[in-house]
Each structure stands twice: as structure tokens, then as C-alpha cells.
C-alpha positions in Angstrom: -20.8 -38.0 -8.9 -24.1 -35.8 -8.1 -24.0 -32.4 -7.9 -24.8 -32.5 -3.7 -22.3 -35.6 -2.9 -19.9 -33.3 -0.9 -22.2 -31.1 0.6 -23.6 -31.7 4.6 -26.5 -32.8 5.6 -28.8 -31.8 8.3 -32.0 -32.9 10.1 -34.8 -30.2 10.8 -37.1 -31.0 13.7 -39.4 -32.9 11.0 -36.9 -35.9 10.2 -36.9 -34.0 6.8 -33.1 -33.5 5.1 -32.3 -29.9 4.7 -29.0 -29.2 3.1 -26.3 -26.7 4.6 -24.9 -24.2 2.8 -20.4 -24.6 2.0 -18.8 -21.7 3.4 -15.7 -20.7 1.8 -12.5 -18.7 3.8 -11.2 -15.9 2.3 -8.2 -15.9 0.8 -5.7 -13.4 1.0 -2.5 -12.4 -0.9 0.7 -14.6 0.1 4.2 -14.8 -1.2 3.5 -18.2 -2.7 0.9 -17.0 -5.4 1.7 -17.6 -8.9 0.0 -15.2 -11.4 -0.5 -16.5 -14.7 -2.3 -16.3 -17.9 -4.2 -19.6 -18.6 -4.1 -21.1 -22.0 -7.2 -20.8 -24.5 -10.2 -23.2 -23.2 -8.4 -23.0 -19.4 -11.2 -23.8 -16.7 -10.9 -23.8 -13.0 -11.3 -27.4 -12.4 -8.4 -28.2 -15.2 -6.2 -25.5 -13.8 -7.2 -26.7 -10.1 -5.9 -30.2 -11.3 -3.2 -29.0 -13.3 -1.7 -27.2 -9.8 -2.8 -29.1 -6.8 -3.6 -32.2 -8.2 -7.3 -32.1 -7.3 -9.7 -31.4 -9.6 -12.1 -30.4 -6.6 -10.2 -27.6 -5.1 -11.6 -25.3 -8.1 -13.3 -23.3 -5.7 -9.8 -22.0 -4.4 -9.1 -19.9 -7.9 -12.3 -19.1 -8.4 -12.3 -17.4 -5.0 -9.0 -16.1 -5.0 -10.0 -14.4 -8.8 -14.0 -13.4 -7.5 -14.9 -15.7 -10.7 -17.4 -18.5 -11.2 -18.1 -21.8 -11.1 -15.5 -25.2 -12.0 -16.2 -25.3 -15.4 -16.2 -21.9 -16.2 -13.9 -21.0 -19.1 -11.1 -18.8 -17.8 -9.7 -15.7 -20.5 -6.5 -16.3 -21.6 -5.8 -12.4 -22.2 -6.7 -11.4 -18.2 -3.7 -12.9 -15.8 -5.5 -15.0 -12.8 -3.9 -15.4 -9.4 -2.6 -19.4 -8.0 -2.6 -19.1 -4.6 0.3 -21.0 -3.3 -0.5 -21.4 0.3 -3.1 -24.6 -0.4 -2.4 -26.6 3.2 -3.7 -23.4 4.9 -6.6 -22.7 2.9 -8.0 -26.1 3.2 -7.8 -26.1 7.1 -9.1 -22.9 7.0 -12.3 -23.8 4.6 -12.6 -27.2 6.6 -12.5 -25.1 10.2 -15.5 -23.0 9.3 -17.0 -26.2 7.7 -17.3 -27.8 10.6 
């Protein structure tokens, strides 16, 4: 898997590829978010797996918690927030994706 696979492509008026920029929603509080404190050598691609099944959708902690990228090694002693409203948040992220 490369490191650009999921991102869109686009065509200037050259023929050349440019890519376009991921645009992520923001994600507000909801009743369905589960606070936790991660267990020592946590990331956010492990924890994405561990709660939505998908590896991928890292980028939903790590925006929900202002932190950084998938394989970024999460504190155990600071509490990080699950947001529980995932169905939403991917419409929303694939709406502004279009």
C-alpha cells in the first residue's frame, strides 16, 4: 500500500497529475463518545482497528484528540476521546470529499 493510494487525483491544463489535498470534517462532541485511556504502545491506527474495525479510519481519533498521524504512539496517562457517531462522520468526510 503507498503512502498516496487513497488520495484523488486531478489533471491540470498540462495533462500533468496534481494531487488534491483530503479534507477532514470536524468532529464534534456526541453522546456516543467513549473516553478512554489507551494502553502503553496504543496508536491510532491500532485503536482505530480495535474500535471500528478499520485500521484506516485513524484519522477520526486523531482529529477528534487534535493529535497526529496513524502511527503515532498515543500516552497512556492523558484520556483520549472515541467518537461513537462513526456512520455520520464518514458521510460527512466523504460529502466534502467529493
Amino acid at each position: 500500500m503507498g503512502r498516496y493510494d487513497d488520495t484523488l487525483l486531478k489533471f491540470n491544463k498540462k495533462g500533468q497529475r496534481v494531487l488534491v489535498p483530503t479534507l477532514y470534517p470536524r468532529i464534534p462532541l456526541s453522546d456516543e463518545d467513549q473516553f478512554i485511556y489507551p494502553q502503553d504502545g496504543d496508536r491510532l491506527d491500532s485503536m482505530a482497528y480495535k474500535y471500528y474495525n478499520d485500521a484506516s479510519l485513524w484519522w477520526v481519533i486523531a482529529k477528534a484528540n487534535e493529535l497526529g498521524k496513524g502511527r503515532t504512539i498515543l500516552n497512556p496517562n492523558a484520556q483520549i476521546r472515541i467518537p461513537g457517531n462513526i456512520s455520520t462522520i464518514i458521510a460527512n468526510f466523504n460529502k466534502i470529499n467529493e
